[in-house]
N, C-alpha and C positions, 0 to 999 in steps of 0.2 A: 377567289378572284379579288377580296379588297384591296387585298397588300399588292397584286398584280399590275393592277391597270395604270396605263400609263397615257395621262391627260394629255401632254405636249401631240405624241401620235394621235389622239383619238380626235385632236381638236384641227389638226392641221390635214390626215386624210381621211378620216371619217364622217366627215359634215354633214354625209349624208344621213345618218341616223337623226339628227334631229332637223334636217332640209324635210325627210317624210313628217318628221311631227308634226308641221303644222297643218297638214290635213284632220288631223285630232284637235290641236285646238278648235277648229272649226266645230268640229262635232261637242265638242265642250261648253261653246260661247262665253267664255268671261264677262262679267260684270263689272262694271263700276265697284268700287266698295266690296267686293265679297273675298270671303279669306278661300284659298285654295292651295293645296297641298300637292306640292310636285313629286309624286314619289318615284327615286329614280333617276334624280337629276343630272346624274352624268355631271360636266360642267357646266352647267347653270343656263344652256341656250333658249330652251326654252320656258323654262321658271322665267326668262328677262321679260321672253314673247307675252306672255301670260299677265305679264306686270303692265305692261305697254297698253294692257285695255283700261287700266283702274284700278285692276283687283289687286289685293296682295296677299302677292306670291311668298311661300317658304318652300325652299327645297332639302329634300331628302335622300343620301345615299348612304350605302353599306364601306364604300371606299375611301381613306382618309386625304388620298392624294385628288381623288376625285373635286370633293366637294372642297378641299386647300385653291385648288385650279379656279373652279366658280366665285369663292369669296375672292380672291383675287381681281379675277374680269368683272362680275359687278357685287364693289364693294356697300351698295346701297340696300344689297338685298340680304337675307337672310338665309344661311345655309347650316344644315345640320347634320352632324356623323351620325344614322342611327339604320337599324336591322328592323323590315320590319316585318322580320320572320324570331322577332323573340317581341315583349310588350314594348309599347312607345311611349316616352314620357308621359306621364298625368296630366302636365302643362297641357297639351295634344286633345285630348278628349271632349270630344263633341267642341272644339276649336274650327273647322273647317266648313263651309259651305260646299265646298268639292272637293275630290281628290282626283289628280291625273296622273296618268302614268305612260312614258311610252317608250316600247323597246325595253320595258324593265323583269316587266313581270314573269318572266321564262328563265331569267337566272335564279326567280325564286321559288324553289322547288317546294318548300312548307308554303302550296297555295291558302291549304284554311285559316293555317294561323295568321299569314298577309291578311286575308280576307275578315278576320275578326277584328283585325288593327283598323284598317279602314273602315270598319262600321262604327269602331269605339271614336274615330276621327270625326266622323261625319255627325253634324248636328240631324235632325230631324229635316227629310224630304232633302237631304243634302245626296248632290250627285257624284258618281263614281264613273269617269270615261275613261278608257286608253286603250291604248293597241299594241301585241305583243306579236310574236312567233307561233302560229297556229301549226296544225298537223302538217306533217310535209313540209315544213319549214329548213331551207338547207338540205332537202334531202339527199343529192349526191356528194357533198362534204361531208355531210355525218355520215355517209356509206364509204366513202374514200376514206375518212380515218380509222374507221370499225375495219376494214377490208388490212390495210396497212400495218397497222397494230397485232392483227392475229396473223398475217402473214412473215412480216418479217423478223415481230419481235415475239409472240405465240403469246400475247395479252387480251385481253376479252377488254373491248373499250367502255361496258356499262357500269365500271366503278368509276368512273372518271370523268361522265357526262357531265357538264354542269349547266345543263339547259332541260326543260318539261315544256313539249310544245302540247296543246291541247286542243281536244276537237270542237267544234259550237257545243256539242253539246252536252261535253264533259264539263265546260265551264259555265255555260248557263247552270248547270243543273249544281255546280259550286257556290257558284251569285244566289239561288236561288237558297238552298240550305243553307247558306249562312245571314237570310233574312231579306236581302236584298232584291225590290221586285225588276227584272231584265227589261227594259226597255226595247234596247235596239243592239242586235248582232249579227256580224257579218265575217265570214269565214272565206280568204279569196288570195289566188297568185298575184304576186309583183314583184315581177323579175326586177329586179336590183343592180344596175350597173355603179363597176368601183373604178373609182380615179385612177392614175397613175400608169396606166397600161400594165403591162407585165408584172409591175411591183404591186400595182392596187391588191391581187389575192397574197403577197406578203404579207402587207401590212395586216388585212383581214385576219389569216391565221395568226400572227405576233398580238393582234388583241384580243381576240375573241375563241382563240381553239387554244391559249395557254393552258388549261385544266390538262388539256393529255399530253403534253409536255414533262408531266408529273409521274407518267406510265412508262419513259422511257429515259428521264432523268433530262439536265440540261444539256450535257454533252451532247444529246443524240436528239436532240427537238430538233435544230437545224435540218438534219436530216429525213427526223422525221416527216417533216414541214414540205420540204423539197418533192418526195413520196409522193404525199398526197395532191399537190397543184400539180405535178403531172401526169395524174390519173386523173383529175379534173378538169384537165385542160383539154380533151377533146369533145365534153360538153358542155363546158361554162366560156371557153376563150373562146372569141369570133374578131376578127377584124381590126385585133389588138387590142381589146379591153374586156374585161372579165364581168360577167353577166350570173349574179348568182340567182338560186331557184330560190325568192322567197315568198312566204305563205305567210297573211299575215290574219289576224285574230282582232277587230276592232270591238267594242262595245260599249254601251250607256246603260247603266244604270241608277237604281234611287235608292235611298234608307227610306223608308216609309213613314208616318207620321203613328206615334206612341196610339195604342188602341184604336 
């Protein structure tokens, strides 16, 4: 998905992916002074929010067009190309008083290895908040493309996933093996309404279900595309705007203090 994504779309009908985050910053609280680590950054929306309390903010994404977009819109701040499902710069280490994340973390399927980065991140009693894709997340989309896929083109759509939604308590018990004591989690629906009326699940599939696109080649994504929002459509469209099923996965937690 780095080389995929495409900032101008994500920033003009997608808003709402970081409009939700700032219920996370809340749960976060920025400080004055404290270094905090946005991993995930998408374009830089709320790495800005985050800045706006005192703190400073660095953002982090796997996309190169992505984070091109954010240093652009705020050139004040600090953004960085990096994966942090392989190791994170040295510079980084025990560099952050928090790390946030939101809406990132279910693209990243090497959970331990993320989870080992952010600890290497995180100073001592340093905090780890965000909110991702929890179980049932999307689930009549991810059934409409897994349905479509084996139906019209005879493909098995679990090569091609590029999302891991996970349950409370498969990811407590991740947080918790990789040292990390669990705070505060909460596993819970928020249907999700998308801009645009009829085009709003376009846009959605053009940015967020590109991976199986991959299964059918470009030629046939369009069609592919088309498929699925009308097998969707007599559960997610209501009244002219598209209302998807989502499940989200919020949590706090700490690095604990050495001994």
């Amino acid at each position: 998905m780095a080389d995929e994504w495409r900032p101008e779309l994500y920033d003009s009908k997608l808003g709402f992916v970081s409009g939700h985050g700032e219920h996370v910053i809340g749960l976060l609280q920025p400080q004055a002074g404290e270094a905090v680590l946005d991993l995930g950054c998408g374009t830089g929306e709320l790495t800005a929010r985050i800045r706006e309390s005192g703190a400073h903010a660095v953002g982090i994404g796997k996309s190169e067009a992505m984070v091109a977009r954010a240093r652009s819109k705020y050139p004040e701040l600090r953004f960085i190309v990096a994966d942090a499902e392989s190791p994170l710069p040295e510079a980084m280490v025990e560099a952050f008083d928090a790390v946030f994340s939101n809406a990132a973390l279910h693209w990243m399927k090497a959970a331990d290895q993320v989870l080992a980065e952010v600890w290497r991140c995180l100073r001592p009693e340093g905090r780890f908040v965000g909110e991702f894709g929890g179980r049932g997340n999307i689930r009549t989309v991810e059934a409409a493309i897994e349905e479509v896929l084996l139906a019209e083109y005879e493909i098995e759509a679990s090569a091609f996933h590029p999302w891991y939604f996970y349950s409370l308590g498969e990811y407590a018990a991740r947080l918790e093996a990789a040292g990390f004591h669990a705070d505060a989690a909460v596993h819970f629906q928020r249907p999700t309404a998308l801009p645009d009326g009829d085009a709003g699940m376009d846009y959605w599939l053009e940015s967020f279900a590109k991976p199986f696109a991959h299964a059918v080649g470009e030629k046939e994504s369009g069609r592919l595309f088309r498929l699925v929002k009308e097998r969707c459509r007599p559960s997610l469209y209501r009244d002219g705007r598209w209302t998807l099923d989502y499940v989200r996965l919020r949590f706090a937690a700490h690095k604990p203090q050495r001994g």
